[in-house]
N, C-alpha and C positions, 0 to 999 in steps of 0.2 A: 169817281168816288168809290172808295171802297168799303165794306161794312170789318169792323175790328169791336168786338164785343169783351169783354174782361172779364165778365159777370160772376160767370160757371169757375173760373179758377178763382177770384176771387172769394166765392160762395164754401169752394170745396176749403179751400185754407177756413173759413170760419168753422165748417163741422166739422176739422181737426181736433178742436176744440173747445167739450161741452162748458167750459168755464167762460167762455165769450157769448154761448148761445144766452147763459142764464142772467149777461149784464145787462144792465141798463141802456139803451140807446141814445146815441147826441147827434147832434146836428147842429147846423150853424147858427139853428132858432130854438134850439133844445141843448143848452151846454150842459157839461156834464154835472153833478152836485158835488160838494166840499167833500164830500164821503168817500167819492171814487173823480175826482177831478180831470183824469186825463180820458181824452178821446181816440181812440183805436184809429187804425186808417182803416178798419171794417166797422167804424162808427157804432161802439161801446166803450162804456165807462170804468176804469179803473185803478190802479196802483200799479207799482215795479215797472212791466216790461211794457204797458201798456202806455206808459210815460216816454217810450224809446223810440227809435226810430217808427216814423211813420203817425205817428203821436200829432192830429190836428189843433193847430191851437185855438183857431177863429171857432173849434165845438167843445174845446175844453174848457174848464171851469174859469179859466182866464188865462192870457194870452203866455203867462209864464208857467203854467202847469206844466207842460213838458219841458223835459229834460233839454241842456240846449244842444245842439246839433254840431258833433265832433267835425273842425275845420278843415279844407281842401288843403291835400301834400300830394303835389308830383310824386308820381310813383307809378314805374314798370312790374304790372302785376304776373308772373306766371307761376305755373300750378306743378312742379315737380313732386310735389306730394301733397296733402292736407294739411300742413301743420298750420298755413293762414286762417283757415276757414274753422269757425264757431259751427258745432253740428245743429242748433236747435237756437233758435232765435231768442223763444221763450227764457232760454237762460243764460243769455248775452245781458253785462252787468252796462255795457257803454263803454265799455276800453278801449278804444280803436286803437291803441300803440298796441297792444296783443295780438289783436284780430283786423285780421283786412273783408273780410267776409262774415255772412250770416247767413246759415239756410234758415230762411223763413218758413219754407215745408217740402217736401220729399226727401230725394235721395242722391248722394255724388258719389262717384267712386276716382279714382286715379287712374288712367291708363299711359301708356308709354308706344303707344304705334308710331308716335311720331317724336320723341322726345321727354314728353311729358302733355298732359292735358285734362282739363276739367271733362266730366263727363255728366251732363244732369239726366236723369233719368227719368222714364213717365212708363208705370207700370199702369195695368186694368184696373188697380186698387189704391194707386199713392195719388192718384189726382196729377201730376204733375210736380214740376220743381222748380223751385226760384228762390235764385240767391240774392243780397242785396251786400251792398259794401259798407262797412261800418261809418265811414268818412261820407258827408255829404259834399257835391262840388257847385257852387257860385258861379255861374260860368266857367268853362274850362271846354277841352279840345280829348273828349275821351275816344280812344280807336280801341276795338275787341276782333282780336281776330278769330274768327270761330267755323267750324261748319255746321249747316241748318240738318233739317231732318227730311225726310225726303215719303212722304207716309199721308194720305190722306186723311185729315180731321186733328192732325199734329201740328202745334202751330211753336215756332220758335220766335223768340225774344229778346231784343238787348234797346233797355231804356234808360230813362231818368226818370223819377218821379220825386215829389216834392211833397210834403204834406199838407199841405192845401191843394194835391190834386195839378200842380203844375207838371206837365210830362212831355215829353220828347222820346219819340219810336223807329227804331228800326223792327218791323215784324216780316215772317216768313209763316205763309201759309201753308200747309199739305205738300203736292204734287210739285208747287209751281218753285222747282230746282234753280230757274235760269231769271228768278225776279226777286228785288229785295223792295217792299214797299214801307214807306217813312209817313208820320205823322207828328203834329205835336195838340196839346191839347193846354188850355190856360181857365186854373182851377174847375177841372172836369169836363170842358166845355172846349169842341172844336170851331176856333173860329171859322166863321161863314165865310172870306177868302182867301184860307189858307190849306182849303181841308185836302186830306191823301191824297200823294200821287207813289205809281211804281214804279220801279225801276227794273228794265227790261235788257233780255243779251249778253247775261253772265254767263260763266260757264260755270257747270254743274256746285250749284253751292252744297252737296253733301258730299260730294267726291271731293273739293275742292277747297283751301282755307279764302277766304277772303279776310281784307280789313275791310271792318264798316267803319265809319267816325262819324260822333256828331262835335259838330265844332259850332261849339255854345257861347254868345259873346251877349255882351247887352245891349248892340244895338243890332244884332244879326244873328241867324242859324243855319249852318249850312252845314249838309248830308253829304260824306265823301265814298267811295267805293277804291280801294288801291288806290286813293289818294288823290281821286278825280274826283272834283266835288257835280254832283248830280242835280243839286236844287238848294238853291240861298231862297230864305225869307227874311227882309229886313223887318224889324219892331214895327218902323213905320206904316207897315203895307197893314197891318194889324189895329191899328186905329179906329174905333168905330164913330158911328155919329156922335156919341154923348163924348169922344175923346178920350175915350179911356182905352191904353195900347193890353189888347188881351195877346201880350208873349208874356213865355215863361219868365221869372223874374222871381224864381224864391228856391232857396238852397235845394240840394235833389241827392236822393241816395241812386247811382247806378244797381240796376238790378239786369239779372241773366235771367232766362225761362224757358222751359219747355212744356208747354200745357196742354189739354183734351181738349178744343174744341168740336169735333165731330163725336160727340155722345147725344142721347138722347133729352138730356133735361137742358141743352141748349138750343136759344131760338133757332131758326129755317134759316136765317137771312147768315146766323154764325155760320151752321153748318157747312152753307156753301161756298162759302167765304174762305173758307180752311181745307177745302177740296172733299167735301164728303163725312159720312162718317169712316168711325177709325175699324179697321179690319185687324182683332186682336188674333188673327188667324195668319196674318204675314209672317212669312220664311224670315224676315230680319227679328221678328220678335219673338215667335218661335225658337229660334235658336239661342237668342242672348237673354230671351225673359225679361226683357225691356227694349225700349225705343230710347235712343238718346240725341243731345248734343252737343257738341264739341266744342270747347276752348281753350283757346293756345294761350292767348294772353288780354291783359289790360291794360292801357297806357292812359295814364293821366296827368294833363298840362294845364294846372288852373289859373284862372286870366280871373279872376275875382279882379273888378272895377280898381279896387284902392288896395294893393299887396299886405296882408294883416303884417301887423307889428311882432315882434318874436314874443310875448308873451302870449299872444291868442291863440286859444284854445276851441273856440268854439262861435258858432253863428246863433244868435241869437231874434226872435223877432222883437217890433218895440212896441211896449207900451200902448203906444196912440195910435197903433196900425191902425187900419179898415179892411175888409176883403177886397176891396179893390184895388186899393197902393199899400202893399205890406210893405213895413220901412222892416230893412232888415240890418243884425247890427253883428261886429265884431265884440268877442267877451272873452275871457280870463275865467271864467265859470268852469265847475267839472263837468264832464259829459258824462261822468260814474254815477252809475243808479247806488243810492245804497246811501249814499254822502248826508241825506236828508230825512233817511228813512222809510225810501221808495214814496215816497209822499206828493213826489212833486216841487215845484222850486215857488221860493217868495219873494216880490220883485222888490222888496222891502233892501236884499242887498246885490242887486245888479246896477251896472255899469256899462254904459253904452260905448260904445267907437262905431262911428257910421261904416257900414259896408258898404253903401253905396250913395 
């Protein structure tokens, strides 16, 4: 078992900004009120952006408060220059036909060492960086080929996350160049027989490009390396005694990261988890005035249960959901903030098609 803590980058994106400190908080027993109805995934209340990606429904003022969630398209993601990527989250409207990307917070630059490639950056002062993709995916077969950082208390990232906290991980710790360790998590919670394992006898992942994939299916998740799958979890094995299967099972925005864990306002168990704290006095940072990480590309093959019909646009949840079986549904709805008056949506004219 390994310790993987979120907290600190989580923490530092919220005092980005002071307009989330001064909101109202929600929670799944605390929704949000009709004044500011949608739920942050840093759980506050508000309007526009806060309706967008990451936007919980089960804490918002009702299950259709947020925006619905732009639908999974196949698509070879790579980065010759910026023109995919949206700089600032905050003022991402929900276009996904514009934008394939969102910085949610720090910094990316372009470089060409190798052709082309994302570069996310983690300065002494930006916190860290993390992109997420405008599109969410329903199952699907995502590979990222990227390289890690190689820096103790640096920790790299390429996940799924869902807004209700369903998530699926490849992380990289600090030092540890020659291991990739995977997790998944169902709404916030690591099930009890499923928890981390690593994967051991790469060769150099900051020297080196690797493919990760997680190949996301609804009745299975299995972890590849170069295309050799490392560890399958079936739904099944996820079963608890009350019978409720805790796997991922609600739409996911892919996101990249490079984050601080080895700083000081994170727990001991982080710290060492990440190989230490961070030495803002290294010859790599020193020189370049950041620590970074590297991606070449994104490939995305969505295996959504029931193939959406050519007019859907969007994943929507339904209605009668629970937190424990969210029914989730195919919709023709916009995924453009703005449509309604940043307000938030009215289930008064939605129309379901099962997803699954």
């Amino acid at each position: 078992m390994f310790i993987r803590v979120k907290a600190t980058f989580a923490l530092l994106s919220l005092l980005s900004s002071a307009t989330l400190i001064a909101a109202t908080t929600c929670n799944i027993t605390n929704p949000c009120p009709s004044s500011a109805p949608c739920c942050s995934e840093f759980g506050f209340c508000g309007t526009g952006n806060f309706c967008l990606g990451g936007c919980n429904p089960f804490a918002s003022r009702a299950l259709d408060s947020c925006m619905p969630e732009p639908v999974c398209q196949n698509a070879e993601h790579t980065f010759p220059d910026l023109s995919r990527i949206h700089s600032n989250a905050t003022y991402f409207g929900g276009n996904a036909t514009a934008w394939d990307w969102v910085v949610d917070k720090g910094n990316i630059i372009n470089t060409n060492s190798s052709g082309g490639e994302l570069a996310l950056l983690l300065t002494e002062t930006n916190g860290g960086t993390r992109i997420s993709s405008t599109r969410y995916v329903h199952y699907a077969k995502i590979t990222a080929k990227l390289k890690t950082g190689r820096w103790g208390g640096v920790v790299t990232a390429f996940i799924t996350m869902s807004d209700i906290k369903d998530e699926i991980d490849w992380e990289f710790p600090g030092t540890a160049t020659t291991e990739a360790q995977t997790n998944f998590f169902w709404q916030g919670v690591i099930p009890e027989k499923t928890d981390g394992t690593t994967e051991k006898g790469l060769t150099d992942t900051f020297e080196n490009y690797h493919d990760y994939t997680i190949d996301w299916k609804p009745d299975s998740l299995t972890f590849l390396i170069d295309d050799k799958a490392v560890r399958t979890v079936q739904r099944s094995d996820t079963i608890g005694s009350d019978g409720v299967s805790r796997f991922p099972s609600t739409p996911s925005r892919i996101q990249l990261s490079i984050w601080p864990a080895g700083i000081s306002s994170s727990p001991p168990g982080t710290i060492e988890w990440s190989g230490g704290m961070i030495n803002w006095n290294d010859p790599d940072y020193t020189a370049a005035g950041h620590f970074q990480t590297l991606v070449k590309s994104v490939a995305v093959v969505c295996q959504d249960p029931s193939p959406p019909a050519a007019n859907v646009t969007s994943y929507v949840y339904g209605i009668n959901s629970s937190s424990l079986t969210p029914g989730i549904s195919f919709s023709d709805l916009t995924t453009i903030n703005g449509a309604l008056g940043g307000k938030g949506l009215n289930s008064a004219w939605m129309t379901f098609t099962p997803a699954i």
